[in-house]
C-alpha positions, 0 to 999 in steps of 0.5 A: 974663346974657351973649347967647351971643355977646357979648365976655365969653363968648368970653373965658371960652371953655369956661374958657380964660383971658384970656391969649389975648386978643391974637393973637401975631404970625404968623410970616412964612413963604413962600407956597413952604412945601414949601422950609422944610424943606429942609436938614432930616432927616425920619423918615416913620412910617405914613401914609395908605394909599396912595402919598402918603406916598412921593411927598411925600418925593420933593417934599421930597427935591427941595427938599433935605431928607434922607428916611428912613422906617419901616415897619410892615407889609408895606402900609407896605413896598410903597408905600415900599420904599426908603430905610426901616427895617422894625420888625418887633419888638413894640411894647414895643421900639419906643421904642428902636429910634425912638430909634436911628433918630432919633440915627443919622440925626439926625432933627429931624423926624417926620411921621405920619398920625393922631396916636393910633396907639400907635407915632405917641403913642410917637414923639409923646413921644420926640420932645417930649424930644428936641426934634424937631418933630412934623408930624401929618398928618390928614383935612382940617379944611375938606371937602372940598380940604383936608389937615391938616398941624399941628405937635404934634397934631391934633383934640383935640391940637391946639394951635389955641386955644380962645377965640373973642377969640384968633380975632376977633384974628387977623390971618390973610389970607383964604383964596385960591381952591383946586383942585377935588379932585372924588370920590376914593372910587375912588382911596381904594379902590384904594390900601386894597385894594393896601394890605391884600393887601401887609400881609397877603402881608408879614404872615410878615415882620411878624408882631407887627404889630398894625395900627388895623384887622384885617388880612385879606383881606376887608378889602381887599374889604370897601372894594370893598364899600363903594364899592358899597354908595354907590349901593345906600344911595342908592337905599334911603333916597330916600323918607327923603330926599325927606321931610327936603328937602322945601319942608314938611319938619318940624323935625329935628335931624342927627347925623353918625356918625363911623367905627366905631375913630375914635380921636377917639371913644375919646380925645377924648370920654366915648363908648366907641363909636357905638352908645353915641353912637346911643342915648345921643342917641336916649334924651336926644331922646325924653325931652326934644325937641319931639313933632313933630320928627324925629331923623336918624342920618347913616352916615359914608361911609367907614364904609360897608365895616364897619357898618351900624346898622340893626338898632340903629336898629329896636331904638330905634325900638320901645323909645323909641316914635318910630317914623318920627320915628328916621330913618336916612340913608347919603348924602345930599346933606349940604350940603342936610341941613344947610341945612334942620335944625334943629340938628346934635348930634357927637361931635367930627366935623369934619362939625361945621365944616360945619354951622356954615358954614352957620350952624346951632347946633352942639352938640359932645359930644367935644373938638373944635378948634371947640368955641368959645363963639360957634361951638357951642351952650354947653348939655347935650344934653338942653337943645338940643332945646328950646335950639338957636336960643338959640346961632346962630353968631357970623358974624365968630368963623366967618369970622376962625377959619375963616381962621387955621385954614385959614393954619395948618393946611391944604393945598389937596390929597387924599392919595388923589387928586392935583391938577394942581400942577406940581413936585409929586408929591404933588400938593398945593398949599401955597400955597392953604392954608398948614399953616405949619411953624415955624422 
């Protein structure tokens, strides 16, 4: 049998073929990656909420490319009110009213955030039969000084290989040093709020608009809340964080929760929702880990606003019979939760890149863009509670991955918090991290 790393297993990789066994070449792009767009005509659909979208089209105007924008809702309007279209019809006509755009404006270029909202997947096939490139901006793939910009799609759609030869083929330079984001939860704050009052005072002129989040005004509150609530979790599960990173901590396995309406769950994986994930894992973990090991549900950050799973957690706690063996965290210090587990069991959260940097076996349920054989455990979640040091992370496959992914993909930046670059108003730096356009 093949050691879980050897050359013939990253071939097969989760069964992709041979034909990635060699690296293309790369295609030779300047550092100053904003000015390859210049000449171009860029239509902007919905971004990340906030100003960013408005001020990268700045940078990109002020490098020669030709802006227009459409917006959706009244929060979409208020942070770029100039130089757009507004599409306040229902979504059944919106493939031709894109179409419309796109041909009086002549647009060669779209770029959107998230790839799986229903106008971005309409605009995604529209512009596969037009021939217009598609830049999709999302969360960083690399936490926490990196945006995701990836022609065609991103996480599951991504068309970043799946074979682990292809990786430790690259030729891919290493990544510079990149500024320092810091905490950008304030800013994100700031913007979500200023955002939803918009979409909803705006709402009269949008009222077919059906948005990826209910739009109301406890929304806006609700990020206020959460922003809170940081501080209040932190307090409240201290005696469960001082067990897990003590010097004598027991064995347990971290499991990561994503955002309640994250789209990777829903499309990328066999999960309809976290609850199911929660006690779908919880099930597989009493029936089948070891007694003296301990199960750790971490809440996403961002998710703190809309769910709390508690009550969820009590529930299986008195069903399953693990009382203080189901642990459940808010925030931790990750790094040191995952330096100290056993193993860690996600979906497709990219919280998944981090545990493998810091070499833990990885077991991802969903499709995610590093489920590599060589960088995540190639077995069931039943046999990962008693395999997870079977499949340690093959270090070279990381570094050389980790590398071509950061030179395709990513751009040393936040959308809610810019960084001191001059020229650029977004505030990103693309050249630490490069997020190659194609030519």
């Amino acid at each position: 049998m093949d050691s879980p790393s050897s050359p013939a297993r990253l071939v097969r990789d989760n069964g992709e073929a041979d034909r990635h066994e060699k690296a293309p070449q790369l295609p030779e792009i300047p550092a100053d990656a904003p000015y390859c767009f210049r000449g171009r005509n860029i239509l902007m659909l919905q971004g990340p909420v906030g100003p960013f979208f408005a001020r990268l089209a700045q940078d990109l105007r002020w490098v020669g490319a030709n802006i227009h924008k459409i917006n959706f809702n009244g929060g979409d309007w208020f942070y770029f009110p100039r130089g757009a279209s507004s599409f306040t019809d229902s979504i059944e006509k919106f493939p031709r009213f894109l179409e419309r755009v796109c041909e009086e404006k002549r647009i060669d270029t779209i770029m959107l955030f998230g790839d799986c909202r229903t106008m971005h997947s309409i605009a995604s096939e529209i512009a596969e039969a037009h021939g217009i490139e598609v830049y999709v901006f999302e969360e960083g793939y690399i936490r926490p000084d990196y945006i995701t910009m990836e022609r065609f799609g991103v996480n599951g759609r991504s068309a970043m290989p799946r074979a682990g030869i292809f990786y430790l083929n690259s030729s891919a330079p290493e990544p510079a040093e990149t500024s320092t984001v810091g905490q950008s939860i304030w800013h994100a704050t700031g913007w979500a709020f200023t955002y939803y009052f918009w979409a909803i005072i705006l709402w009269p002129f949008f009222p077919r608009y059906r948005h990826h989040r209910p739009l109301s005004w406890f929304e806006g509150l609700a990020w206020v809340q959460g922003a809170a609530r940081k501080y209040w979790y932190r307090l409240k599960n201290r005696p469960d964080v001082a067990r897990l990173t003590a010097e004598s901590h027991p064995p347990f396995f971290l499991v990561p929760l994503q955002v309640h309406n994250d789209a990777q769950i829903g499309v990328h994986s066999v999960f309809d929702t976290v609850e199911q994930f929660i006690r779908h894992t919880t099930l597989s973990f009493t029936a089948h880990a070891p007694k003296d090991a301990l199960l750790v549900f971490k809440h996403h950050p961002m998710d703190r606003p809309y769910t709390d799973y508690t009550r969820l957690i009590r529930k299986l706690r008195a069903e399953t019979g693990l009382g203080d063996r189901l642990i459940y965290v808010h925030d931790p210090h990750l790094p040191t939760l995952l330096n100290r587990a056993t193993g860690i069991v996600t979906i497709n959260s990219t919280t998944g890149m981090s545990a493998i940097h810091h070499g833990k076996p990885t077991l991802a349920l969903g499709n995610a863009i590093y489920r590599i054989d060589g960088l995540t455990a190639a077995t069931t979640l039943d046999q990962f509670w008693t395999r997870a040091l079977d499949f340690p992370v093959h270090v070279d496959l990381y570094k050389s991955f980790r590398h071509h992914l950061i030179y395709r993909t990513q751009i040393n930046g936040n959308f809610y918090r810019r960084i001191n670059i001059p020229g650029t108003l977004a505030g990103i730096d693309w050249s630490r991290g490069q997020a190659k356009p194609g030519r």
